[in-house]
N, C-alpha and C positions, 0 to 999 in steps of 0.2 A: 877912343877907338874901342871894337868891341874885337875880341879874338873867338873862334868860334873852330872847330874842325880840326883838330892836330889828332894825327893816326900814328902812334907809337910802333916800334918794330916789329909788337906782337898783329899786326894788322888792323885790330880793331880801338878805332876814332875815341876820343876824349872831347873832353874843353877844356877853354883853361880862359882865364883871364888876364892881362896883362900884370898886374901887381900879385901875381902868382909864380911868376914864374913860367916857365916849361914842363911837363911833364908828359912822359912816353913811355908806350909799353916794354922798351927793349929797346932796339938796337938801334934809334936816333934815324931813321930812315924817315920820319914824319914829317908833314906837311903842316901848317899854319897858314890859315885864312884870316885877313885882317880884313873888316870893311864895314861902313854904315851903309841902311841900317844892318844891323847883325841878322848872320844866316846861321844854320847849321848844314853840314856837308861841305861839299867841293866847287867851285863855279871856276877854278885855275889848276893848273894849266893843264889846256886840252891835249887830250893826246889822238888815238887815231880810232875812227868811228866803227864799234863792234858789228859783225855784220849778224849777228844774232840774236840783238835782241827784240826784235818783232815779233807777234804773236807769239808771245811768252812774256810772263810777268819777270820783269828784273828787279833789282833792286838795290840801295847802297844804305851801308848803316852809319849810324851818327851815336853821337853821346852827347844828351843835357848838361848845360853847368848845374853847379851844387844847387843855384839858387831856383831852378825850374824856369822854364819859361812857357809865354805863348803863341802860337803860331798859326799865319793867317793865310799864305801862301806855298805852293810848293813849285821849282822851276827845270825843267830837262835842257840839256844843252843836245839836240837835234843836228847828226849828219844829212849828208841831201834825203830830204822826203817830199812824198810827192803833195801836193798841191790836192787841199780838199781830204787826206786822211785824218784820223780822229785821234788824240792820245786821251789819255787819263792818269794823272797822278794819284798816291794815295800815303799817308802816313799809316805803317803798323807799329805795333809795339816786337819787343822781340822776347825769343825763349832759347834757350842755348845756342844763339850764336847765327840764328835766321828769322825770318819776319815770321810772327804767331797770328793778333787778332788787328782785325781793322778798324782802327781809331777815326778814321776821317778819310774823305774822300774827295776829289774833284769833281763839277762834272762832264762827259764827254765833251771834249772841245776839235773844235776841228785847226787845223792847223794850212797854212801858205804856202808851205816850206821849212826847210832846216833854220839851225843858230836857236837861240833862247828860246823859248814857251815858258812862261811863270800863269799857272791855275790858281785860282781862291779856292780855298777850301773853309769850312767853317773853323771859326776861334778853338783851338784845341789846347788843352793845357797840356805841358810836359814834366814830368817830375824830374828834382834834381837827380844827379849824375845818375839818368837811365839810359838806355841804349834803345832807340827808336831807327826803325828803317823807313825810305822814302821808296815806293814801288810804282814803277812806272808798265803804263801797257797802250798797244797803237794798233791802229787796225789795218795799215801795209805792212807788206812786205820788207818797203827801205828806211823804214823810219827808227833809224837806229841810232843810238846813245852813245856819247862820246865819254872815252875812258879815262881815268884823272892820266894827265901826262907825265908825273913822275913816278907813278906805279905803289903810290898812293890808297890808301881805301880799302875798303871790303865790300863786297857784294854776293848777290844769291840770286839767283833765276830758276826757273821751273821748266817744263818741257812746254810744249805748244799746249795754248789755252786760245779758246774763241776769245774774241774781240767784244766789251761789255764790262756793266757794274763788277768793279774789285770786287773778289769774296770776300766776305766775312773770318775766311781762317786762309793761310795760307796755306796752298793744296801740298806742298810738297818742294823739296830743294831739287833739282837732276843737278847744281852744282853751288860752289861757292868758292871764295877766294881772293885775294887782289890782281888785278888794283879794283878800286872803284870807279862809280860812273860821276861825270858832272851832272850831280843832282843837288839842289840842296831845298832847305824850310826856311821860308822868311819870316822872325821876332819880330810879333805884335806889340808885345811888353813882358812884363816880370809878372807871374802868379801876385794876385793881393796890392798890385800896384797900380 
């Protein structure tokens, strides 16, 4: 089994591997993701569908294991949306505690409706224990992102941005905080393996 996503009290997410142990920021309020193949981020348990984050980029941060990995997919867990709207996932890297530059990108996908969406993105490698964020953007109104259900995670969103290719930098936080969203990156393989 691969363990992937445990967010310490201090809000912000780790790894950890199973013949490691546990480890948290603080105060044991963290969540652990067991599953193959291995993800990074949250895909459990949902909690209630934010109603803000459409046109705005959102976003939830993750932490590498020691060993780095690579990643080939990225997935949003979608409240009801409408039928025919567009998302876009994107991997950044991070800079004190919000998404910095744009590592990789999906491309605009249109979507049926709410529940899962997982986008390819190109082979991206991850250095070990970094802190990388997954930044999600849509082009309705209702196509909004489910929040982890135990209050979980960390995230950052921006004020209203057009609908289109992730920038390059991230323009700006208007917030940040827990929980986070069900986002997470799906493990291609291990860096050199």
């Amino acid at each position: 089994m691969n363990v992937v996503g445990q967010t310490g009290g201090s809000g912000f997410p780790i790894a950890d591997w199973p013949d490691q142990g546990t480890y948290g920021g603080g105060g044991g309020d963290g969540f652990l993701v067991i599953l193959t193949p291995a993800l990074f981020g949250a895909d459990a348990p949902q909690g209630s569908a934010d109603t803000h984050t459409a046109n705005r980029l959102t976003g939830s941060s993750f932490r590498a294991p020691v060993n780095g990995a690579v990643v080939n997919a990225l997935s949003a867990d979608l409240g009801p949306a409408s039928s025919g709207d567009q998302i876009a996932l994107a991997l950044y890297s991070d800079l004190a505690g919000t998404p910095n530059t744009l590592l990789a990108s999906s491309a605009l996908t249109t979507v049926s409706g709410g529940g899962w969406h997982t986008l390819a993105i190109p082979p991206t490698i991850l250095a070990g224990n970094t802190t990388y964020w997954i930044v999600y953007n849509a082009s309705g109104s209702n196509d909004n992102l489910y929040y982890i259900g135990n209050g979980g995670g960390y995230a950052a969103y921006t004020g209203a941005v057009s609908f289109g290719a992730m920038p390059t930098t991230w323009p700006g936080s208007a917030g940040y905080g827990a929980p986070g969203y069900l986002l997470y990156a799906t493990i291609a393989g291990i860096p050199g393996s």
